[in-house]
C-alpha positions in Angstrom: 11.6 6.3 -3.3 14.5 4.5 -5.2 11.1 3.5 -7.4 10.5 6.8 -7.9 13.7 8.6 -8.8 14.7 5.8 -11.2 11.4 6.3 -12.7 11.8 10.1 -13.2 15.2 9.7 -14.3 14.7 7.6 -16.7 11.8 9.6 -18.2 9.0 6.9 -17.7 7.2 8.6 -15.2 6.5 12.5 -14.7 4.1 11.9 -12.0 4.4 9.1 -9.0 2.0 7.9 -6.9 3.2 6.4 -3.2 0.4 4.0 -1.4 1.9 2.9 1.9 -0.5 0.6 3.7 2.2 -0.7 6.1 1.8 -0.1 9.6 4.9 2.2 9.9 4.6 5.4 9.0 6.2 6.1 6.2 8.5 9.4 7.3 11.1 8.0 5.6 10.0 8.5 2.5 7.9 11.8 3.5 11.7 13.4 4.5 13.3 12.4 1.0 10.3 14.0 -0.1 11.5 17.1 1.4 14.7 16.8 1.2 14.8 16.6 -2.7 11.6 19.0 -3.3 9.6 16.2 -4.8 6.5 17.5 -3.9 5.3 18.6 -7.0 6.0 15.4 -8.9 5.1 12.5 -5.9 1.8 11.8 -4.5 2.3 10.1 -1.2 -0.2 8.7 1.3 1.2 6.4 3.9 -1.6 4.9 6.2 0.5 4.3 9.6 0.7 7.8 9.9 -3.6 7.6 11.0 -4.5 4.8 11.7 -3.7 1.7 13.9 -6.6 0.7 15.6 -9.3 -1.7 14.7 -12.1 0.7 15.9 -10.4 2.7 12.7 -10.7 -0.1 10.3 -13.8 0.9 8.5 -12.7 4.9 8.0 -9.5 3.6 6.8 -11.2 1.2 4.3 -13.8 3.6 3.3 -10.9 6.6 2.5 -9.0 3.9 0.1 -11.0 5.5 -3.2 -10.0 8.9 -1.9 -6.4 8.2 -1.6 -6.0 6.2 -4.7 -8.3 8.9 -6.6 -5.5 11.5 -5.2 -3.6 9.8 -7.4 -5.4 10.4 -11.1 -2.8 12.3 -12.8 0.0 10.3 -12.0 1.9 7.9 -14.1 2.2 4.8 -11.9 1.2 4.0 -8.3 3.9 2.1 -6.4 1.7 0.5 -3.5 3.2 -0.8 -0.1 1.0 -3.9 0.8 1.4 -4.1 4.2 1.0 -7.7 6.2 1.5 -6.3 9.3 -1.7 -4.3 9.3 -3.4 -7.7 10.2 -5.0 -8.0 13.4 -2.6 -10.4 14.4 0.0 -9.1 13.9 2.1 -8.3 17.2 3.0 -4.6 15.3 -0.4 -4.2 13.7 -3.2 -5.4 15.1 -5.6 -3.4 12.8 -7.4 -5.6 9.8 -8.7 -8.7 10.2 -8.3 -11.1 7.0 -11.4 -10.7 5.5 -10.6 -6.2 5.6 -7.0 -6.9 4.2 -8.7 -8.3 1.1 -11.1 -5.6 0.5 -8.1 -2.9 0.8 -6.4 -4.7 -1.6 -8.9 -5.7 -3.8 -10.2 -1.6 -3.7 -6.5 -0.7 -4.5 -6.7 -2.5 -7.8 -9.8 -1.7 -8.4 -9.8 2.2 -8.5 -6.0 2.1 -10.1 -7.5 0.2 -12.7 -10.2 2.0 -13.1 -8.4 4.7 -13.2 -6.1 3.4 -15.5 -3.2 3.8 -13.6 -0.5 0.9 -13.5 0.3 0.2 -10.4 3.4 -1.7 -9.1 3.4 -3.5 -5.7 5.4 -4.7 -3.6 4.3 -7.5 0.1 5.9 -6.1 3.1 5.7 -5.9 6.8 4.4 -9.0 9.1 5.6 -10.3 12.2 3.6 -13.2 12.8 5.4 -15.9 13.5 4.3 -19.7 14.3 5.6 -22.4 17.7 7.8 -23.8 15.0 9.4 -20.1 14.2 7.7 -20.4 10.3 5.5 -17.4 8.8 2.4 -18.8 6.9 0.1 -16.4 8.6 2.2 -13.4 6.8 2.2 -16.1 3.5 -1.0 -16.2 3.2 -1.6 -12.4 3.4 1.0 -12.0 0.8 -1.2 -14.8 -1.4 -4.7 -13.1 -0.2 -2.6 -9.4 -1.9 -1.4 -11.6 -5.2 -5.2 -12.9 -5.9 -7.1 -9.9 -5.4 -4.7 -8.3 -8.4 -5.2 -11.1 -10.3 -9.1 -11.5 -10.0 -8.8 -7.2 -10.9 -6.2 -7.3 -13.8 -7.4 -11.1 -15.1 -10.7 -9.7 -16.2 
């Protein structure tokens, strides 16, 4: 939301687009919404708000053009790439690895398409090793940065 009213403020945006694909539901940002009448100028979609269960996975993968398509007339899309959607995540427990690509890899895809920048951000992810480290969550983060590179490198 900070994104976003910097963005209007500054006159570089008119129209902002809001992907949230972490597990939380993004009411946080759906009350600022409110609370500052940004209705007519933000486009927000925040995924935790539907869906959180594997059997869900391939609805929730299947809607991603919808969502993103929701989006067409705005100026950017700030996207929320989630790693705690991942099914092993002790919060998520939703997408497996091989479904986290594909989200990510249809997020770029039908923003660019679109021709829509989009600016992301990695977030969420709990997962955490015997030793205490997080590559489970680093590699998410890494799956997130390649599937925009293979979209925006062509």
């Amino acid at each position: 939301m900070v994104a976003a009213f910097a963005l209007k403020a500054e006159g570089l945006a008119t129209r902002v687009g809001i992907l949230d694909f972490d597990m939380h539901y993004g009411n946080g940002t759906d009350d600022l919404i409110a609370h500052h009448q940004a209705e007519s100028w933000i486009e927000h979609y925040t995924s935790g708000k539907e869906y959180m269960a594997p059997y869900q996975a391939d609805e929730f993968l299947s809607r991603i053009p919808e969502w993103v398509a929701n989006m067409r007339d705005c100026d950017v899309i700030l996207y929320q790439a989630g790693a705690d959607q991942h099914i092993n995540d002790p919060l998520g427990r939703f997408l497996t690895t091989e479904q986290m690509k594909a989200r990510d890899k249809c997020v770029f895809e039908m923003a660019n398409s679109l021709g829509i920048p989009i600016a992301w951000n990695l977030a969420g992810g709990y997962q955490v090793d015997s030793n205490g480290g997080i590559p489970a969550i680093l590699e998410i983060h890494n799956n997130t940065m390649l599937e925009c590179i293979a979209v925006y490198s062509c």
